[in-house]
N, C-alpha and C positions, 0 to 999 in steps of 0.2 A: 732513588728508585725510578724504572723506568714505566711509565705509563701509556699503551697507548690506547687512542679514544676512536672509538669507532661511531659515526654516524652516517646516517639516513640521508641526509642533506646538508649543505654548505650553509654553516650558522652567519648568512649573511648576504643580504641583507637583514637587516632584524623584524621583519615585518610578519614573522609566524611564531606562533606562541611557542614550537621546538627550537628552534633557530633561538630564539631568544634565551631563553634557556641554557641551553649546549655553549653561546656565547659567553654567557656571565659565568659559568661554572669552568670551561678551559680558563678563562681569564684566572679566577682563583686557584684552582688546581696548579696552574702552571708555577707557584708562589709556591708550592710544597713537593713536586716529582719532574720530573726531568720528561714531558710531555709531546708525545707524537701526535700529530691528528691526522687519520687517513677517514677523510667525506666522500660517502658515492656523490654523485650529480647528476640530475636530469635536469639543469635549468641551461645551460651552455656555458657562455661565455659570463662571467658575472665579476665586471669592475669594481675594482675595489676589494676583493673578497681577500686576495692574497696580503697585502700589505695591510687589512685589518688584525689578519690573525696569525702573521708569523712572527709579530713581538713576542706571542705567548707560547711557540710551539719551537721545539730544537728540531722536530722537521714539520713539513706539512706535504700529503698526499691527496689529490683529489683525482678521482674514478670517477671517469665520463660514464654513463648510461647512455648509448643510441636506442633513439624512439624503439626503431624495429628489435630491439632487443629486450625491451620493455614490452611490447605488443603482443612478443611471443611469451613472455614468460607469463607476462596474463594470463595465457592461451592455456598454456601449460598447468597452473595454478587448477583452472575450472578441473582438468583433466587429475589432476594429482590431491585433490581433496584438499588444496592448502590455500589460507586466505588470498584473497587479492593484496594483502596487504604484504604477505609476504612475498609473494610473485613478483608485482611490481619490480621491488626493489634489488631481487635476486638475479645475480647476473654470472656463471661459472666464469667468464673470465675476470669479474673482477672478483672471484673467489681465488684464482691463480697469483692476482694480483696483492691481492690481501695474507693469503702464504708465503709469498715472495719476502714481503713488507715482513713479515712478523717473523724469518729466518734473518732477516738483515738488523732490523733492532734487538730482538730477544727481550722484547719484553718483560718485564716482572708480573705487570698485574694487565691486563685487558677492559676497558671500560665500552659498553655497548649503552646508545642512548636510543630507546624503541625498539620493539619487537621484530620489527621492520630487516635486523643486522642480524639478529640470534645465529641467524643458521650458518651464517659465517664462521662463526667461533664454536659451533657447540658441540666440536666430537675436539677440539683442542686441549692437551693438557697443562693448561695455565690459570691460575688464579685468575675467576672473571668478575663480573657487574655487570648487574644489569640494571637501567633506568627505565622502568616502564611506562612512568611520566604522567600519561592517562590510558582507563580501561576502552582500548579501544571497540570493545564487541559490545560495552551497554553505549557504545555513543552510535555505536551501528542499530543496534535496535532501538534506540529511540527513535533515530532516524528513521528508518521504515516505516513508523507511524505516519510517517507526512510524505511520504515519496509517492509516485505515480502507482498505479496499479503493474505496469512494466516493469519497472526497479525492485516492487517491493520484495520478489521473491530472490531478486542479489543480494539486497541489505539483508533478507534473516539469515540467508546462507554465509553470507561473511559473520553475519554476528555469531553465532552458530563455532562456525570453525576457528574464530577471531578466541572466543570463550575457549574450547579444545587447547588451543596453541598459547595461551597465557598459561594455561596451566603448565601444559606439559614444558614450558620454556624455563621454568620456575629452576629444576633439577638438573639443567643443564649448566647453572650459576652458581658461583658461592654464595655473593650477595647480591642483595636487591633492594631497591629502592621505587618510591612512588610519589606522585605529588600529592594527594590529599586522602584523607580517612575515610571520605568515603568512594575514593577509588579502589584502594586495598580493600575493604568489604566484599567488593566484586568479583577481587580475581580468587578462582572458583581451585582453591588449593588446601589441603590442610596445614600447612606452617605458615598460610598467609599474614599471619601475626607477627609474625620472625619479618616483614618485609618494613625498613627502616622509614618515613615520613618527610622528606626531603620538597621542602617549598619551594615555590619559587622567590624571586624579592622584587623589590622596586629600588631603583638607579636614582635613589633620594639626591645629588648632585646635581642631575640632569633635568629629573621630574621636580622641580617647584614652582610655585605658581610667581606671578610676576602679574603686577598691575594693568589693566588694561581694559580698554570698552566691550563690554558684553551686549554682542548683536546678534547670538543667537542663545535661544532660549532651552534648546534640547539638543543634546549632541550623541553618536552612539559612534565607536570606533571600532575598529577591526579589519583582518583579513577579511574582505566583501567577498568572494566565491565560498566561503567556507559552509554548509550545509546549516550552523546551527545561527551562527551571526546573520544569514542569510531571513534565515526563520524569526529571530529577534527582529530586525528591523520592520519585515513583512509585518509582522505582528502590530512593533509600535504603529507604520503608517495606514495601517488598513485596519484596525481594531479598536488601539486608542485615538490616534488624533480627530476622528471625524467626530468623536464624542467631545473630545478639547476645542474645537472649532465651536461649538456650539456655545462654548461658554468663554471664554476667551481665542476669537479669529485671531487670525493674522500671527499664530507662533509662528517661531523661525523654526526648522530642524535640517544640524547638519549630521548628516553620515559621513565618515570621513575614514579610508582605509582603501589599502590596496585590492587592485582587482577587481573592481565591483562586477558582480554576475548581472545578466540580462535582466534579472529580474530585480537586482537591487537600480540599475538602470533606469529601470521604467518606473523607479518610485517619484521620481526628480519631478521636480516643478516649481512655480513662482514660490511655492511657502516650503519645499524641503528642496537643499543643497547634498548632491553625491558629489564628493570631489574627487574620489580616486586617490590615489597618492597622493601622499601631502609628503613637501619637504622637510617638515618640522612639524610632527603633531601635538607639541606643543602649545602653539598658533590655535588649534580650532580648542584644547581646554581650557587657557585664557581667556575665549573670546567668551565663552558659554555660560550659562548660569547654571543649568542642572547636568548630571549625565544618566540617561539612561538605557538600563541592558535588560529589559524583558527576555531573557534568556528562558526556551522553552524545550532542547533539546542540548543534546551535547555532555561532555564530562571534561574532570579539570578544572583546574584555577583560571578563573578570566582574567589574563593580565591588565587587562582596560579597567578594571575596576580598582586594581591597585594605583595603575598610572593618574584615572582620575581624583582616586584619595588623595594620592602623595599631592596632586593640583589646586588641592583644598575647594573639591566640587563637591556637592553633596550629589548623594548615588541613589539611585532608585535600583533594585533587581530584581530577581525570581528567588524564591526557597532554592532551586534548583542550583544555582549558581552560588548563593551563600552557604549552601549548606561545603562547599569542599572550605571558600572564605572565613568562615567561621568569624562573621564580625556581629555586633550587638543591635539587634533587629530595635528601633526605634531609639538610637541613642547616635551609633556608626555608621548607621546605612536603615533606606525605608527597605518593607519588603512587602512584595503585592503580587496576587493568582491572577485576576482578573481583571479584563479593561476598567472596568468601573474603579477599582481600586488604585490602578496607576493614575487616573486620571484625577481622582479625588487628590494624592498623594504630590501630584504634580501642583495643580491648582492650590493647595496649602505651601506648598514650598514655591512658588513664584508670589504668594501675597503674603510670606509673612519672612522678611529678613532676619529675625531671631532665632527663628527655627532652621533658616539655613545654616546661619552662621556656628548653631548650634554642630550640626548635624557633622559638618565642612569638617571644624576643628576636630570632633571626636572621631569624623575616617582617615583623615590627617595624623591623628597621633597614632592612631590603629594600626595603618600602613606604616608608617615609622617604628614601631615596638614590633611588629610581629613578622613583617618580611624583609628583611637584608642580605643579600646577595651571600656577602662573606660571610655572614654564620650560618646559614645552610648550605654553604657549600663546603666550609669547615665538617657538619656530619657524613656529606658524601664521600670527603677525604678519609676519616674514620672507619668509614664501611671499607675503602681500598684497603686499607692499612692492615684491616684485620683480614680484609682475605690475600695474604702476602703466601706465597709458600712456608712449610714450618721450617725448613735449613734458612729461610732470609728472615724471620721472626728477630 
């Protein structure tokens, strides 16, 4: 069966929680259908990218986006009622490009990962899929709550139209898929039930812990520009630590992740390390003793949270962020609203090594039993499967 996968962006490097994603699932995919992968790209030139993923793929196509053609499709978005999100990434020539592509394969089934592609595929008469991954309009209105008074009237406009276009993007698909339960709650459809529950995993090979000297005390990872990782960290260094300081000075805290925005920049100082890109972020949960993700916006599975279980860290987070994780609130992971509370929560788990050790093993086994690459991506192959045309049944 021929398959091919349409995305948003070049799964690679793996430093975004879709990239990551879209990686691990061609990977398995590619193990059951005879797989294409045609990626737009707005990042340019990107080493490395081809020889990671044409083991997995019988071809690969990637579709440059120029700036100026991005600028204008924005332009166009405001004008046309249609999210920024979809704008962006919308380009008629590489819609030319992508009809070209899909008369030359002949596809069997069409796989779309984000909202972002729809419109590419959706007046086509081929078995599709769509991954919606996360709801991208409540991550837009959360957002709005914390943006400037300038912004704020773009963020509800996007969420707004972002709500509109999950819906209506629904009936353009056979199937559908979503990362957590309570993303599907959001999108705002009646057969939103009927949309299959497709996890992410953890790269339990790659992610395990290994012996080593802990010299920092609190560590938080991520893509650093990302609006809600942005928000988490602000939060930890401007909310909890100066109440930690008070009772135990002199913690370490590393933020560690690509990108980091001006304002995760200006968090840096003698007691917190921004590294930027790390070659191996491995290296900073090794060094670490706690992790934590005061996550206070945003939607979706925090892959950092699984990485640091699979690292046998014990996890500090928000309801907000457990609630998609679905792990065991004081057994698998702490969970805490308020400064007070992280900090209480911290301060018991840097003096009492039972209760880490506790904590460590049981998100350790947690992340092992509940997210593995190849069995949820075994159900997204099933969703393909069943939307095959009836003459290939």
């Amino acid at each position: 069966m021929k398959l091919l996968v349409l995305l948003s962006r070049v799964p690679y490097p793996l430093e975004k929680g879709d990239k990551l994603r879209a990686f691990h699932q061609i990977k398995y995919l590619a193990e059951k259908f005879d797989l294409h992968l045609c990626c737009l790209n707005d990042a340019g030139d990107i080493p490395g990218a081809e020889e990671s993923l044409k083991p997995y793929c019988k071809s690969l196509h990637i579709i440059n986006l120029s700036k100026i053609t991005i600028y204008w499709n924005v332009l166009k978005s405001f004008l046309t009622a249609k999210p920024l999100q979809v704008g962006y990434f919308y380009s008629c020539k590489a819609k030319r490009k992508i009809n070209n592509l899909i008369k030359e394969i002949a596809p069997d089934h069409i796989f779309c990962q984000l909202l972002r592609v729809a419109e590419y595929v959706k007046e086509l008469d081929i078995p599709k899929t769509i991954d919606y991954q996360d709801v991208f309009s409540k991550g837009y209105e959360r957002q709005a709550s914390s943006v400037s008074w300038i912004l704020k009237p773009i963020f509800k406009r996007e969420a707004r139209l972002l709500k509109l276009y999950e819906s209506r993007i629904f009936d353009w698909f056979d199937q559908h898929c979503i990362i957590s339960q309570p993303d599907r709650s959001e999108i705002d459809h009646p057969d939103r039930d009927s949309i299959r529950i497709v996890h992410n995993g953890v790269d339990l090979d790659y992610f395990k812990p290994i012996e080593s000297i802990k010299n920092i005390d609190i560590l938080f990872t991520g893509n650093m520009n990302y609006p809600p990782n942005v928000s988490g960290v602000e939060f930890l260094i401007h909310e909890v630590l100066p109440i930690l300081n008070k009772l135990k000075p002199s913690l370490k805290v590393m933020i560690a992740g690509v990108n980091p925005s001006r304002k995760v920049l200006s968090l840096a100082s003698g007691q917190v390390e921004v590294t930027g890109w790390v070659n191996d972020i491995r290296d900073a949960y090794n060094r670490s003793r706690l992790f934590v993700a005061p996550m206070m916006i945003g939607t979706g599975l925090q892959n950092k949270l699984l990485e640091a279980m699979a690292m046998k860290l014990p996890c500090i987070t928000s309801p907000l962020a457990n609630a998609a994780l679905e792990a065991l609130p004081g057994e698998q992971i702490l969970i805490c609203e308020s400064a007070e509370e992280y900090v209480k929560e911290i301060i018991m788990l840097l003096e009492n090594n039972d209760i880490v050790e506790r904590i460590a093993s049981n998100g350790q086994d947690f992340a092992r039993n509940n997210y593995n690459w190849q069995r949820e991506t075994e159900k997204l192959a099933e969703l393909i499967e069943k939307g095959k045309s009836p003459e290939k049944n």
